[in-house]
N, C-alpha and C positions, 0 to 999 in steps of 0.2 A: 258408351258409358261402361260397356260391359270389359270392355279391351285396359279403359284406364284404371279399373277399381284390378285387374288383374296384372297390370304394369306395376301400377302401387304397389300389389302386394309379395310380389314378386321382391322388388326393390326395398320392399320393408329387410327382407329376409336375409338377401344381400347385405345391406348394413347394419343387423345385427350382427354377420357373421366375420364382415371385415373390422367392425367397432371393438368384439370381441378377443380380437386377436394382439391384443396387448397385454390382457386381461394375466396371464398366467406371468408374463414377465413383472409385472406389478404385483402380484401375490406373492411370485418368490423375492422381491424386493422388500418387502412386508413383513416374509420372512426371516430374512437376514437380519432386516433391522437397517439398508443400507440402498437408497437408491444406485449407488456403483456409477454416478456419474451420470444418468439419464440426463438429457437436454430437456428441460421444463419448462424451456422460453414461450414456444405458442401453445402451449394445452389450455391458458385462461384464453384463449383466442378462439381456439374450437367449443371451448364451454359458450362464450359472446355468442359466437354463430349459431349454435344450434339453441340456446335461451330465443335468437334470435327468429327464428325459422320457426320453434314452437309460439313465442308471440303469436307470429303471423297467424300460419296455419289455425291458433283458436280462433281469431279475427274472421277467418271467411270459412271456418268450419273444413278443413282439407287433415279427412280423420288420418290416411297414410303420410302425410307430410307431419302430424302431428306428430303419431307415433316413433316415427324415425327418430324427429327431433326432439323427443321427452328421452328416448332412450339415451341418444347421441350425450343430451346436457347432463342425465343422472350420469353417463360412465365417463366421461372426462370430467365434473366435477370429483368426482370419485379418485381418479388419478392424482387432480391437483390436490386434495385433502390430506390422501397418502402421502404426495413428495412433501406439501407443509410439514408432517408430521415425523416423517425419516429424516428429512434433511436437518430437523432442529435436534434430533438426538444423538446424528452422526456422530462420532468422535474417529480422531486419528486419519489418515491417509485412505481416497477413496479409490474403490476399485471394484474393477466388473463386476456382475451381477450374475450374467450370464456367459454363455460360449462366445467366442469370435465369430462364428458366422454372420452372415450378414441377416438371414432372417429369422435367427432363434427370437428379438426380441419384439418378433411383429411389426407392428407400427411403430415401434420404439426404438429410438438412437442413443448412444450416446455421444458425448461430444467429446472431441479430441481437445483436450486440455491440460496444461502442466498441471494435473493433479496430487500432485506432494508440495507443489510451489504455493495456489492457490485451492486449494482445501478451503482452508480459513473462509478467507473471500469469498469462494463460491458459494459456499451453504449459507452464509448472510443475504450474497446476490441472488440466491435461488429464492428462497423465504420473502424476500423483501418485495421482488416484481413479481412473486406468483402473485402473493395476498394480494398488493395492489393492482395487477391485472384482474384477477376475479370480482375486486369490489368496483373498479372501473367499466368492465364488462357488465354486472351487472346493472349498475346505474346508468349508463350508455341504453342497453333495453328497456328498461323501464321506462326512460325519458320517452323515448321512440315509441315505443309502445302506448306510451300518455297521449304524445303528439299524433299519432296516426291512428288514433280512437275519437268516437263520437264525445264529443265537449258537451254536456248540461250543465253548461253555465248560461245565462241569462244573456250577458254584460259581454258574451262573446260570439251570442251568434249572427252578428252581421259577417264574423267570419267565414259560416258556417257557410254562408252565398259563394264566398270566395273561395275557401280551399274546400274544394264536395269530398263529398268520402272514396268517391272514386279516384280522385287526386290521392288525397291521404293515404291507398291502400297500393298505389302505383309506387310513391316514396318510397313507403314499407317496403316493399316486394324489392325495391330496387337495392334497398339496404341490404338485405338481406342476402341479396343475389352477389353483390360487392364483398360482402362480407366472408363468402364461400369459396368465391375469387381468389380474395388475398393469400387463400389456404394452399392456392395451388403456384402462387408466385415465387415461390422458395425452393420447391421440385423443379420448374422450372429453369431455374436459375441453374441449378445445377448439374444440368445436362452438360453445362458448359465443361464442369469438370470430368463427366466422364469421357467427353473426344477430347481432351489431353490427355488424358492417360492412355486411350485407346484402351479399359477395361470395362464392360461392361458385367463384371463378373457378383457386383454387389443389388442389381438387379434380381429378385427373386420372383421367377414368371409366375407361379401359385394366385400371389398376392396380386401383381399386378392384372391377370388376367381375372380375377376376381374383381378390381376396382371397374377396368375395362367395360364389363357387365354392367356391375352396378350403375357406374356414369351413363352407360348406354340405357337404362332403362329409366333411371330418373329423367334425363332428359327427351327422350319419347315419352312420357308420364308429363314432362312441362310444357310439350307440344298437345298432346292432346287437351291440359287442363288450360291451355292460356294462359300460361304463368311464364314471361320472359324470363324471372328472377330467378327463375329456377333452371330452365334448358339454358340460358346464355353459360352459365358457369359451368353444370353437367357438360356439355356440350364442349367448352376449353378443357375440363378436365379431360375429355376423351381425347384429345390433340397431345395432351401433355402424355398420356400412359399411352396410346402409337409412338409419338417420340419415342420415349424408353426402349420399344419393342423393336423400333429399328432400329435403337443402338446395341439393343440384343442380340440383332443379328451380324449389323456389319462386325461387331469385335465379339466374336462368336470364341476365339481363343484368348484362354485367361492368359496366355505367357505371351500377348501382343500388349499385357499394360508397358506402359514408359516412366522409365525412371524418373520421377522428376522430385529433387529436392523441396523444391517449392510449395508440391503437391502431395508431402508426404501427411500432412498434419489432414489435410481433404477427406471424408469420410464418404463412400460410395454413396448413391443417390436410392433413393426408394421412393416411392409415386405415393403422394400426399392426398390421402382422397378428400373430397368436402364433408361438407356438411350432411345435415339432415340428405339434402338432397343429393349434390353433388359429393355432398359428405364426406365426408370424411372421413373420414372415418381416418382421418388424416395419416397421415405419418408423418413423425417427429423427426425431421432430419437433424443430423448432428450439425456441429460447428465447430472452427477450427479457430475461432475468435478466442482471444485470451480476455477473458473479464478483471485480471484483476490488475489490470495493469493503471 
């Protein structure tokens, strides 16, 4: 007992500090007056998950999973409010924010896009699926959260024989666990393009060896608690930042990237952490998708 309430708080601490790490690129965003092109696509995704995670966690009283995930939902709603708000005042032709390096902006990308073409476009597209992601995310929890609570209704509990709350709180956990999942499906994905390039140079070990940690202790914290929903995704997360680190290594010189036309528009990968747990403390990978087409 004494081991998990100190895994917890360990891993509390961990993702506050990887969560935070956005935190200054969104101020000087805020600043300007000008997100610069941020990728806004999954931040209502990481708000879902961790809304999602603190559900739970109130449900069976898990105060370090709580904590994580009230933190996780106030600073990514917090981001998505900022980019509503920038992106509706933008005017004229969008542009960085910050440096070129690959981790001045944290866990935050931008996306590679004709942005003097689609301007326009994009700050409609941005606005239009944050709000609706947000309001969808949130109504997607709540439903869940309804459905995987004790019912006092009268007229419904012959169900209550049938789906016991131990079922109901297995759904939950399992939602939730998918949920954390999906957050790392996208960093995944994109391993692919750094062994085409043979550059592994947009990798930043800091960050990554911080999620590394974090994953690892959420997920020893979901072994000791009994929590599949929580170590199954911790646990992929840890697979996915080893990947990176021995792409770290084999393409250890930046001047071994490859020229590839195809691949120019491709923005380096950076390790997406989960949720509350697996957390996330995500990272926002860019995209090289053109939305206004």
């Amino acid at each position: 007992m004494l081991l998990m309430h100190i895994l917890g708080l360990i891993g509390l601490v961990c993702t506050l500090g990887v969560g935070l790490s956005p935190l200054s690129s969104v101020r000087e965003a805020r600043k300007i007056g000008s997100l610069g092109g941020l990728d806004t696509r999954t931040w209502p995704v990481f708000v879902t998950s961790y809304l999602l995670w603190t559900c739970y966690s109130i449900r069976i009283g898990d105060v370090w999973v709580c904590l994580a995930s009230i933190f996780g939902s106030v600073t990514w709603l917090y981001f998505c409010l900022t980019a509503i708000r920038l992106t509706s005042q933008e005017e004229g032709e969008l542009g960085p924010t910050c440096s070129s390096e690959p981790w001045e902006g944290g866990l935050l990308r931008r996306r590679a896009i004709d942005l003097h073409q689609c301007s326009k476009f994009y700050r409609k597209a941005t606005i239009d699926k944050t709000e609706k992601g947000l309001a969808a995310g949130l109504g997607f929890t709540f439903c869940v959260a309804f459905a995987c609570s004790p019912w006092n209704i009268e007229e419904l509990n012959f169900l209550e024989a049938i789906i016991t709350p131990e079922i109901k709180l297995s759904v939950f956990s399992s939602i939730c666990g998918f949920s954390t999942l999906l957050l790392f499906i996208n960093p995944l994905s994109r391993l692919w393009v750094l062994v085409k390039r043979r550059d592994a140079s947009t990798i930043f070990l800091p960050i990554v060896m911080a999620q590394l940690v974090q994953n690892l202790l959420w997920a020893a914290y979901g072994i000791l608690a009994l929590e599949p929903g929580l170590y199954v995704p911790s646990g992929f997360g840890v697979f996915v930042v080893l990947a990176q680190l021995w792409l770290k290594c084999v393409f250890r010189g930046a001047g071994a990237a490859v020229e590839d036309p195809a691949l120019e528009e491709e923005p380096g990968l950076f390790m997406e952490s989960l949720t509350p747990i697996p957390c996330g403390k995500p990272v926002i990978q860019a995209s090289s998708r053109i939305d206004c087409m």
